[in-house]
C-alpha atoms as one frame of an Amber mdcrd trajectory, in Angstrom:
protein
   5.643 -77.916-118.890   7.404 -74.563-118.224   9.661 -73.630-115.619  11.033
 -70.469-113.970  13.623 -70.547-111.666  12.901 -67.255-109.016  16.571 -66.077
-108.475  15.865 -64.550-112.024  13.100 -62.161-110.724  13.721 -58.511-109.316
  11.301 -59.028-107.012  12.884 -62.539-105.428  16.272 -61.144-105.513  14.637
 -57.905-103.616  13.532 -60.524-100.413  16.436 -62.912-101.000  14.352 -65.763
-102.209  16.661 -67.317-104.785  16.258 -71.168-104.141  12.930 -70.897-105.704
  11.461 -72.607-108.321   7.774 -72.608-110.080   6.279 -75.239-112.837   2.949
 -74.800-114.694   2.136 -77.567-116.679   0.271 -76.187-119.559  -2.076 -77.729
-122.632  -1.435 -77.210-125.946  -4.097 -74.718-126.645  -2.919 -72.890-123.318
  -5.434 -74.294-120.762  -3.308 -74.421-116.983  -3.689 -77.743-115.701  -1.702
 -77.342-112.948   1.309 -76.297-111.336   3.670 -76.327-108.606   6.027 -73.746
-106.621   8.763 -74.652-103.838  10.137 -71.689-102.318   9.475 -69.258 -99.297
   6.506 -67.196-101.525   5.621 -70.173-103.030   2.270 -69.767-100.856   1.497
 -66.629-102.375   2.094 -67.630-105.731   0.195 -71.017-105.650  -3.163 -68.875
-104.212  -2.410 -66.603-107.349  -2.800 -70.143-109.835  -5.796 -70.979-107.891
  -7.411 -67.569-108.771  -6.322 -67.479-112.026  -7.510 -71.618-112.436 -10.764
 -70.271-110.993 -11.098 -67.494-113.510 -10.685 -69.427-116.532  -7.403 -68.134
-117.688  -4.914 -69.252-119.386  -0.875 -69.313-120.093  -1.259 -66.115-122.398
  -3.724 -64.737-120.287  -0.919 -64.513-117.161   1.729 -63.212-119.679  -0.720
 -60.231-119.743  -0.803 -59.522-115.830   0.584 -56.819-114.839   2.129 -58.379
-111.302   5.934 -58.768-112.348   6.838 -57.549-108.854   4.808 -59.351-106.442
   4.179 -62.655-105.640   2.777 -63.326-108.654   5.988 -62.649-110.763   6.639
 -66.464-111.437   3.115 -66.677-112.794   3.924 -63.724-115.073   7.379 -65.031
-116.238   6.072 -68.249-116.993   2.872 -66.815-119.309   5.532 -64.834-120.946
   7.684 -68.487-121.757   4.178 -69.620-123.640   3.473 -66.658-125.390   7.206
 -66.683-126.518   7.106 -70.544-127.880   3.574 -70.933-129.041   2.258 -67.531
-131.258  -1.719 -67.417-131.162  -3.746 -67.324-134.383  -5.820 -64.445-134.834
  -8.749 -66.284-134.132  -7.454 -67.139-130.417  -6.504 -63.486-130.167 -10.495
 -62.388-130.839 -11.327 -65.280-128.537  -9.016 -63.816-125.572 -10.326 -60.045
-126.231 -14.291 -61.277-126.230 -12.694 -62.955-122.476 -11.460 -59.919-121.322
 -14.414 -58.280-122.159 -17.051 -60.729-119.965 -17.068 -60.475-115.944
C-alpha cells in the first residue's frame, strides 16, 4: 500500500487543499487493485484511477504521467513511491514499452 499525503504537492498547496490524503493499494508485480482519496479533489483524482484501472496500467505506468500539476498529481506521486522501492527487470521494462506501443 502507498500513501501520499497532498499538502506535499505544488499543485494542492496552489488551491489550499492540504488535509488531503490518497492510498493505492498496489500488487507486487505493480497491478493497481485499488485505491482511495479523501480530500476536496479527491473526485478528480479517483475518476483519474478509474481511467487508468480501465486502461490496464499500472504503478510504474502512473510514475510516467506527465500530470504532476493537476488533479492527477497524487496518482503521479504515488507511481513515483513504486518505481522508487521496487526497480523493474529489463524484461518488465520491454513488457511496458510493447504497452505503450498498443492502443
Amino acid at each position: 500500500m502507498l500513501r501520499a499525503s497532498t499538502s506535499e504537492i505544488e499543485a494542492a498547496r496552489a488551491v489550499a487543499d492540504l488535509q488531503s490524503t490518497s492510498k493505492l493499494i498496489v500488487a507486487k508485480n505493480g497491478a493497481i487493485l485499488g485505491g482511495a482519496m479523501l480530500g476536496a479533489s479527491a473526485g478528480d483524482t479517483v475518476a483519474m484511477l478509474v481511467l487508468a484501472l480501465d486502461r490496464g496500467m499500472s504503478a510504474a505506468d502512473l510514475a510516467s504521467l506527465l500530470l504532476s500539476a493537476s488533479a492527477a498529481a497524487p496518482l503521479v506521486k504515488l507511481g513515483r513511491q513504486f518505481v522508487a522501492h521496487h526497480r523493474p527487470s529489463a524484461g518488465a521494462k520491454r513488457l511496458a514499452a510493447l504497452r505503450r506501443m498498443l492502443p
